[in-house]
C-alpha positions as CSV (number, residue, x, y, z in Angstrom):
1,X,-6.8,-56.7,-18.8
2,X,-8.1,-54.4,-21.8
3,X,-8.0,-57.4,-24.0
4,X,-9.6,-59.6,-21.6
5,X,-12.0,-56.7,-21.0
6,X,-12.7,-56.6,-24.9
7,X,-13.0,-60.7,-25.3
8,X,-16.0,-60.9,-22.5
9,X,-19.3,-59.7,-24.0
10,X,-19.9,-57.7,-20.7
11,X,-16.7,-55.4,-22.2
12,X,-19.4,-53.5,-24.2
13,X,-21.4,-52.2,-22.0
14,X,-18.9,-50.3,-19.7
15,X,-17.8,-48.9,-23.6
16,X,-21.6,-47.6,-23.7
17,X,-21.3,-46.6,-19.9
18,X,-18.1,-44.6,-20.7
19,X,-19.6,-43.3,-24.0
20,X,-22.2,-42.3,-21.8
21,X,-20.8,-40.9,-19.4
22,X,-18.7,-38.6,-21.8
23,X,-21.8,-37.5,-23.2
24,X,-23.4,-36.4,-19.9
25,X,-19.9,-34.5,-18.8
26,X,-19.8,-32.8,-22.9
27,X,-23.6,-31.5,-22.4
28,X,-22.6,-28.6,-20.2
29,X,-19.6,-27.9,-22.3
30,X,-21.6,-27.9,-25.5
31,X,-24.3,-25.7,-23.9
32,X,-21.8,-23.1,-23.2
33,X,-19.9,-23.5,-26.4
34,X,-23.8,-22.6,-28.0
35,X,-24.5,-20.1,-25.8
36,X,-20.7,-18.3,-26.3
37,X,-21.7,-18.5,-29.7
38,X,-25.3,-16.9,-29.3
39,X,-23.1,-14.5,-28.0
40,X,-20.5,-13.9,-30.5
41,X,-22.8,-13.2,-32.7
42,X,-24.7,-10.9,-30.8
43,X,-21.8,-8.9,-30.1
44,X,-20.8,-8.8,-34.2
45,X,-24.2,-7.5,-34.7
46,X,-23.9,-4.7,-32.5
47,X,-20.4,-4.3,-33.6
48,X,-21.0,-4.0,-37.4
49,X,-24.3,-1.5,-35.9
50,X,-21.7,0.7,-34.0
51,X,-19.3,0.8,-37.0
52,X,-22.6,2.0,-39.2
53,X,-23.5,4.3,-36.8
54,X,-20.2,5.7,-36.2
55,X,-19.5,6.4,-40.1
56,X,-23.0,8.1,-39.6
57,X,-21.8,10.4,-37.1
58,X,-18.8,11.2,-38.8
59,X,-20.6,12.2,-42.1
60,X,-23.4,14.0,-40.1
61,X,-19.8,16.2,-38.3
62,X,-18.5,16.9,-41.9
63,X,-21.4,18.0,-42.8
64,X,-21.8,20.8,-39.3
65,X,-18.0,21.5,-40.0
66,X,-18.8,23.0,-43.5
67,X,-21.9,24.9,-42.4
68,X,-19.8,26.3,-39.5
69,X,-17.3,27.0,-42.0
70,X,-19.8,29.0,-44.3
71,X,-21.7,30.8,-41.4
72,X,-18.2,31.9,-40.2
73,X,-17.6,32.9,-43.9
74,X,-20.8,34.7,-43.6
75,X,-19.9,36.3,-40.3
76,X,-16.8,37.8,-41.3
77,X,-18.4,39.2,-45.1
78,X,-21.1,41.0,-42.7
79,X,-18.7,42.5,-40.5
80,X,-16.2,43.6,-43.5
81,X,-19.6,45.3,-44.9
82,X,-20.1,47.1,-41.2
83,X,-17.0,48.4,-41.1
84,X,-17.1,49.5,-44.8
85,X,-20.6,50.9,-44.1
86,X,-19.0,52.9,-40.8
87,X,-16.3,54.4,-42.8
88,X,-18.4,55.6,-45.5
89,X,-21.3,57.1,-42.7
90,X,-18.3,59.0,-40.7
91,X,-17.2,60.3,-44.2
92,X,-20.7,61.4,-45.2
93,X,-20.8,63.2,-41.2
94,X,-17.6,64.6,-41.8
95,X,-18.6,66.0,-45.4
96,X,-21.6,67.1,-43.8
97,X,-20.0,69.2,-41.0
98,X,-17.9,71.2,-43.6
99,X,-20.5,71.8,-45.9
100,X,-22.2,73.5,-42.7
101,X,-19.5,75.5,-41.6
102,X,-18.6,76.2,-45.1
103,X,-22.6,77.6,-45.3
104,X,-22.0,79.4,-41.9
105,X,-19.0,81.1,-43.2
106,X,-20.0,82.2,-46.5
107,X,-23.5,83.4,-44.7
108,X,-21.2,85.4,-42.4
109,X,-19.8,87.2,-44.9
110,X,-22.7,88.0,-46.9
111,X,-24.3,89.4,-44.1
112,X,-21.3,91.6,-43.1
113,X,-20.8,92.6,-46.7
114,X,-24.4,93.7,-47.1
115,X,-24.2,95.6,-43.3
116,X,-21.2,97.5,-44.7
117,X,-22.8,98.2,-47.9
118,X,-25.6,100.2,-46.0
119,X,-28.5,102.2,-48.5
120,X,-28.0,100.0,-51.5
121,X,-31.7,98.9,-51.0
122,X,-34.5,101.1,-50.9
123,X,-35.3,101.6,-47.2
124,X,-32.0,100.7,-45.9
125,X,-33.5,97.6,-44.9
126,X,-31.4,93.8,-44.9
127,X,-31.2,92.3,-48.2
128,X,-33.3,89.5,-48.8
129,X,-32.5,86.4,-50.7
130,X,-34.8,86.1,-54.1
131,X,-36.0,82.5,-53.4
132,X,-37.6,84.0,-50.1
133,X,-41.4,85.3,-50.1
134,X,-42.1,88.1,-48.8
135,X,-45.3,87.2,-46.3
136,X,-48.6,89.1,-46.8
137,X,-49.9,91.6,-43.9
138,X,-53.5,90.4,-43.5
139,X,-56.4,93.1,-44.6
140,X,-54.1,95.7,-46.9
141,X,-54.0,95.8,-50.6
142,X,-51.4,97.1,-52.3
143,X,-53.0,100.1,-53.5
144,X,-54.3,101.3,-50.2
145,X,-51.0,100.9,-48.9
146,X,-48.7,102.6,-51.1
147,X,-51.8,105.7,-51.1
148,X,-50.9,106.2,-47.1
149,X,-47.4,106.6,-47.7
């Protein structure tokens, strides 16, 4: 029957109808092989712009790692200096305190060695330290003063 079918002359056109009718059923399929590939591409854009983006982002953490790193560094060279800087103040305090008692004490026994003394001074009076200054009695000279006594 094919071969009869190819002989006739009217074997051609149900070849076109066929040919035809392939073409109508391959339309949809072509439009979603296109549009699968509208897609594909799509996709590999965004893909190759998330692969950029994510080599962005891990540069861009590097990068806050090492400033973390040196503000840490930072951190612990200002506390190391606060500690220092405590030691050396409770030093000083403590130097401080026995230079005062050491003032208080020696004071002490000046003023009980010049109680004991007693008369070295004209007057009997306490001895005064040299760097003192004696204050000035308002309205009396000198002169008038030493006639009265």
């Amino acid at each position: 029957v094919a071969a009869a079918a190819m002989g006739s002359p009217g074997g051609g056109e149900e070849e076109r109808c066929t040919d035809d009718r392939h073409r109508d059923a391959d339309r949809p399929l072509k439009r979603k092989v296109s549009q699968l590939d509208k897609n594909l591409e799509q996709l590999t854009v965004m893909y190759h712009k998330l692969v950029a983006q994510n080599s962005g982002l891990k540069v861009e953490v590097s990068e806050n790692d090492k400033k973390i790193q040196r503000k840490d560094q930072r951190i612990n060279q200002l506390e190391r200096n606060l500690r220092e800087a405590k030691q050396k103040y409770e030093k000083l305090l403590t130097q401080c305190a026995n230079l005062t008692s050491a003032m208080d004490v020696m004071g002490r026994t000046k003023g009980a060695d010049l109680a004991g003394g007693g008369g070295s001074t004209p007057g009997g009076g306490a001895v005064r330290p040299k760097n003192l200054v004696r204050p000035m009695r308002g309205g009396l000279s000198r002169e008038s003063g030493g006639e009265a006594s």
